[in-house]
N, C-alpha and C positions, 0 to 999 in steps of 0.2 A: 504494500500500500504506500501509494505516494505519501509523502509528511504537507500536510494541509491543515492551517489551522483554522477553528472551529467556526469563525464568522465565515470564512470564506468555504468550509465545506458544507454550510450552512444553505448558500447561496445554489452550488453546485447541485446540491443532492434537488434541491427546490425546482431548479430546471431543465433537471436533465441530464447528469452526467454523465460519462463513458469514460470509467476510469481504467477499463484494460484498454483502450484503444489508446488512448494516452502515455500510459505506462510501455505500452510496443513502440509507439513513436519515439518516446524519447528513449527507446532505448536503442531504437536504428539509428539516430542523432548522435549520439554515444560511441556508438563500433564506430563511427565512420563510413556509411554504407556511401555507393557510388550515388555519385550527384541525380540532382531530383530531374526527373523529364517530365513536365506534365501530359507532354504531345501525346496526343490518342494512337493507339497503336492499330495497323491493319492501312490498306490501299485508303486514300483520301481524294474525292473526286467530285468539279462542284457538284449540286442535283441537278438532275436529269430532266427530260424536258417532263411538263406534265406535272414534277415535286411541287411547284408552286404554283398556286391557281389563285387568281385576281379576285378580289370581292365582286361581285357585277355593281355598276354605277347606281347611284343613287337616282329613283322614276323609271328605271328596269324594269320590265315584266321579269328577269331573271332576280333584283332583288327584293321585291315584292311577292316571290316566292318563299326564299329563302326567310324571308320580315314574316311571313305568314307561319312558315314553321316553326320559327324559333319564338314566336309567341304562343303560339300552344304551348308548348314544352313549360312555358314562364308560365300559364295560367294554370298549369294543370299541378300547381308546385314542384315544379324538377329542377329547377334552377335556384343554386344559390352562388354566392359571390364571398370571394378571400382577397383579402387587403394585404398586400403586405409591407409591416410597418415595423419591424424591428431594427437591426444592424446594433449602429452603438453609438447613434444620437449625436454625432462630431460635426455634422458639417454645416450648420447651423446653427454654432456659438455652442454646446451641450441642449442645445433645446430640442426634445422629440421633434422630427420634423410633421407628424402627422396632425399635430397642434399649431404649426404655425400658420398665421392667416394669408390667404390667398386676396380673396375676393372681398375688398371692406375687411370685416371682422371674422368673416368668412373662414376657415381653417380646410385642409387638405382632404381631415378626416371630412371636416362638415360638410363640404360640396362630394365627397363619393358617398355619403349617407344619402344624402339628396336625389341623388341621381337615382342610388336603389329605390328609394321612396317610390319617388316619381314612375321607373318601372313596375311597381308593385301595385300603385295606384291606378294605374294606364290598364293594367291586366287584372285588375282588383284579384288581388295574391299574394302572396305572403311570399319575400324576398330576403330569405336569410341570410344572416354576413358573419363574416367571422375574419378580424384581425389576426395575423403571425405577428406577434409579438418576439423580440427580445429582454435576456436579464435588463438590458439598458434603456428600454421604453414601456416593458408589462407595468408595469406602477403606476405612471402617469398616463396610461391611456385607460387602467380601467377606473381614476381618479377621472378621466375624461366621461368617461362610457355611464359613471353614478351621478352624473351633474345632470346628464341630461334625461330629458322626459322619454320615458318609452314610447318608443312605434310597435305598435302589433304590426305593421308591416315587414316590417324589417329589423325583426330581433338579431343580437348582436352580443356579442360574447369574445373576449380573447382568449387566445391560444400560443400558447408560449413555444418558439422554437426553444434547443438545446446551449448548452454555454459547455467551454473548456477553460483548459490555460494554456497561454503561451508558454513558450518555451525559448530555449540557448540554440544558437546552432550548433552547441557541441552536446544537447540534451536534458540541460538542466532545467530547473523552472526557471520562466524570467520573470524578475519582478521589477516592479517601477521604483522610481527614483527616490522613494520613499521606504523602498523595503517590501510594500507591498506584493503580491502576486498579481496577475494580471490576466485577469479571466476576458472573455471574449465572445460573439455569438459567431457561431463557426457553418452560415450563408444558409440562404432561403433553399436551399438541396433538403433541408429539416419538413419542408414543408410536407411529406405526406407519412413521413412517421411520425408528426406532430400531430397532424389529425386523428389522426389511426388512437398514440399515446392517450388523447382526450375524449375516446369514444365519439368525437362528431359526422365521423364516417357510420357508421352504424345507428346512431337518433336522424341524422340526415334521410339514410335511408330508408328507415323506420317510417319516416313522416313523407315518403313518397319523394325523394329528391334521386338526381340520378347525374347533375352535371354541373360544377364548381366552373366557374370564370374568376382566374385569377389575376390581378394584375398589381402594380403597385402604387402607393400612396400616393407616390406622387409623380403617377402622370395622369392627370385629371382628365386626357381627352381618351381614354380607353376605359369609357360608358360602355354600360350595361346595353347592349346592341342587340334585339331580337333576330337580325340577318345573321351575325356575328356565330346564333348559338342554331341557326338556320344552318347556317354552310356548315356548321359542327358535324349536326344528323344528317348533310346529304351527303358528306365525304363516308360516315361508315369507319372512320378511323377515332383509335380512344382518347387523343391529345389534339385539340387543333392549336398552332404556332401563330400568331399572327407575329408578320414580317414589313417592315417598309422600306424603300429603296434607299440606297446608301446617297449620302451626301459625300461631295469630295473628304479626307482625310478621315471619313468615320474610320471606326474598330470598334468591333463587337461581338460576340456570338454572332452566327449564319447557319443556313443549313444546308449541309454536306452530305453526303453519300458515304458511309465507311464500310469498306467491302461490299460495298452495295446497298446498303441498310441507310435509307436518307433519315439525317438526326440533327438538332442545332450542336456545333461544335463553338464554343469559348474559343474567342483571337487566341488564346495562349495554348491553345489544344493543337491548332493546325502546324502540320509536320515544316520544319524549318524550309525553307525555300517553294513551299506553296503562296502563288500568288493568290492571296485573298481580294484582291480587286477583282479578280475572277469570277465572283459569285457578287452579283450587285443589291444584292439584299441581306438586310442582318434582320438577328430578333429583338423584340419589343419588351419580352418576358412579360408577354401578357397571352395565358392559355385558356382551352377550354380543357377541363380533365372529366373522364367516366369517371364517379366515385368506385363501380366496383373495381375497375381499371387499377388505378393507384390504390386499390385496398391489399396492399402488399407488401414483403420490403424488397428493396431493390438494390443490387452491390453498387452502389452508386459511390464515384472515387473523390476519398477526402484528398484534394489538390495542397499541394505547396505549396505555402505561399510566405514570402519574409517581407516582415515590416518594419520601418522604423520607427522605433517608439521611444521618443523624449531623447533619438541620436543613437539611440542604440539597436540593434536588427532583432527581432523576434522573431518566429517559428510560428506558424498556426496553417491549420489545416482547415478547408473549406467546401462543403458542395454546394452544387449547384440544382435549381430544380428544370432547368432544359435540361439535361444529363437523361430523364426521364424517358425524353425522345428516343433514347439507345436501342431500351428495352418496349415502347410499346409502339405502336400504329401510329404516326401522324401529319396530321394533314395540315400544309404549310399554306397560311390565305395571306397574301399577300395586298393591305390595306394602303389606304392613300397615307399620309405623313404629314402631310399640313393642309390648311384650310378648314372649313366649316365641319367635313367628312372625313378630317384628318383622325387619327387615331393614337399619337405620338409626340406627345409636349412633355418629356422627362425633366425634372427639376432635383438635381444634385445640391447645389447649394445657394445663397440670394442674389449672387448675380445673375444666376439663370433664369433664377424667378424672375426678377425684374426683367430681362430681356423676350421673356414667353408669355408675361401676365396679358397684357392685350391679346393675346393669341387667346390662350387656355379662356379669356372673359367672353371673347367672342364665338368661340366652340361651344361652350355651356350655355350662352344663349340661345344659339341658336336649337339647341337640343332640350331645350327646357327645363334645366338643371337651374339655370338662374333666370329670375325676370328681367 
């Protein structure tokens, strides 16, 4: 047993810890073992024609099919929606970023409530949500979540991804500059052994649900879309991707072909001297998922990764939840990126806000999220 003292194993046991995985990590850090490849192993090849199919244009007879489908599905309760809102609250002064206001007084959280609202409203049905939390924002979001008045529409619950600790890169624990240990939330990849851990895959199902739309906090224009969860049921596959076309100098996740198998691969996965311009679409990390699908676990690979912390390099280990794509079915919709039918207004930290907020205010207007 690792040596962890009692506040901090306090913390650990509370969310999740994996303390033989940890204890094998630092003990490969330790020996020495050959240097980390994250690169995905097997032939790597872009996708093939046909892997990404376009949403049909908005006033479509083809998406006013797809808008017709995927609102059954929303009225008949099969849909519900995951936020995800954890990491470790840095890039926004230590403030959760899911509290910080967008729109007026408006907050991240408050306009994607809205928006479920408003679908749940439209289809008079009940639109269940559930926040990914981490150790570093479960607090203050369900400090958030008791403030506010209940919707029977859209009941709401957090769910705590997993925490570790950093580490040496010669295997030790690292701690910070005060002594302390330095625990971490180790990437939204938790996302369906976190369900799973909280029973909400099983009440979900219980209660007639059968399809999770995930996206995160803070890209406000990846609305709860009835075409969206339309092209989900006509593709037949357990995960759909939505994708949008690259700007110059993006990097991102994309989706590739590995051995044949088309998947989204992480910039840091693709084999060194693959031109990634090659594939002119990345991911949004915004899916549709089957609950019974992801009702499973999956060897999904904790990545490498070293940081600097307060100038010093730490060790921590991360997945991803594209990684998912590996192992199931799925279908790549490749959505517009900006404008009114955009689907892609990502906010890292205030300056982006501020260079996207007229964008994200006129999206949400126009879709009825805001007056």
């Amino acid at each position: 047993m690792i040596a962890i003292d009692p506040d901090t194993r306090a913390l650990l046991d509370r969310f999740g810890f994996d303390e033989a995985r940890l204890t094998a990590a630092a003990a490969a850090l330790a020996a020495g073992g050959p240097a980390v490849d994250n690169a995905v192993r097997g032939a790597v090849t872009a996708p093939a024609e046909g892997d990404v199919v376009a949403l049909p244009a908005p006033g479509s007879a083809a998406r006013a099919a797809l808008h017709a489908r995927g609102a059954a599905a929303i009225r008949a309760g099969q849909v519900g929606v995951v936020y995800l809102a954890g990491g470790m609250a840095t890039r926004f002064g230590g403030v959760v970023k899911a509290v910080v206001p967008v729109v007026g007084d408006r907050t991240f959280l408050d306009l994607k409530l809205a928006d479920a609202a408003r679908v749940a409203a439209d289809h008079a049905t009940t639109v269940p949500v559930w926040l990914l939390t981490s150790y570093a924002t479960h607090a203050r979001l369900e400090e958030d979540l008791a403030a506010r008045a209940a919707d029977p529409r859209t009941p709401i619950a957090c769910v705590p991804q997993f925490v570790s600790l950093r580490l040496t890169p010669a295997g030790a624990l690292f701690r910070e500059p005060d002594g302390a240990l330095s625990p971490y939330a180790p990437g939204h990849g938790d996302l369906s052994f976190a369900l799973r851990r909280a029973g909400v895959l099983d009440r979900f199902r219980a209660a007639g649900g059968r399809y999770l739309h995930m996206s995160n906090v803070d890209n406000l224009a990846a609305t709860l879309d009835p075409a969206i969860i339309g092209a989900h049921l006509a593709s037949g596959a357990a995960i759909t991707a939505e994708v949008v076309a690259k700007d110059p100098g993006d990097r991102g996740g994309a989706p590739a072909r590995v051995d044949g198998v088309p998947q989204i691969l992480e910039a840091f996965r693709f084999p060194r001297g693959f031109d990634q311009d090659a594939i002119p679409v990345f991911n949004t990390n915004t899916f549709v998922l089957d609950v019974d699908a992801i009702d499973r676990d999956f060897p999904l690979t904790y990545f490498h990764v070293a940081k600097q912390v307060d100038g010093a390099t730490a060790i921590q280990y991360e997945r991803l939840v594209g990684e998912l794509t590996a192992f199931l079915p799925t279908h790549f919709a490749l959505v517009p990126r900006t404008g009114v039918d955009g689907r892609f207004q990502p906010v890292k930290d205030p300056p982006e806000l501020e260079a996207r907020r007229a964008e994200i205010e006129a999206i949400l207007r126009a879709r009825g999220v805001i007056a």
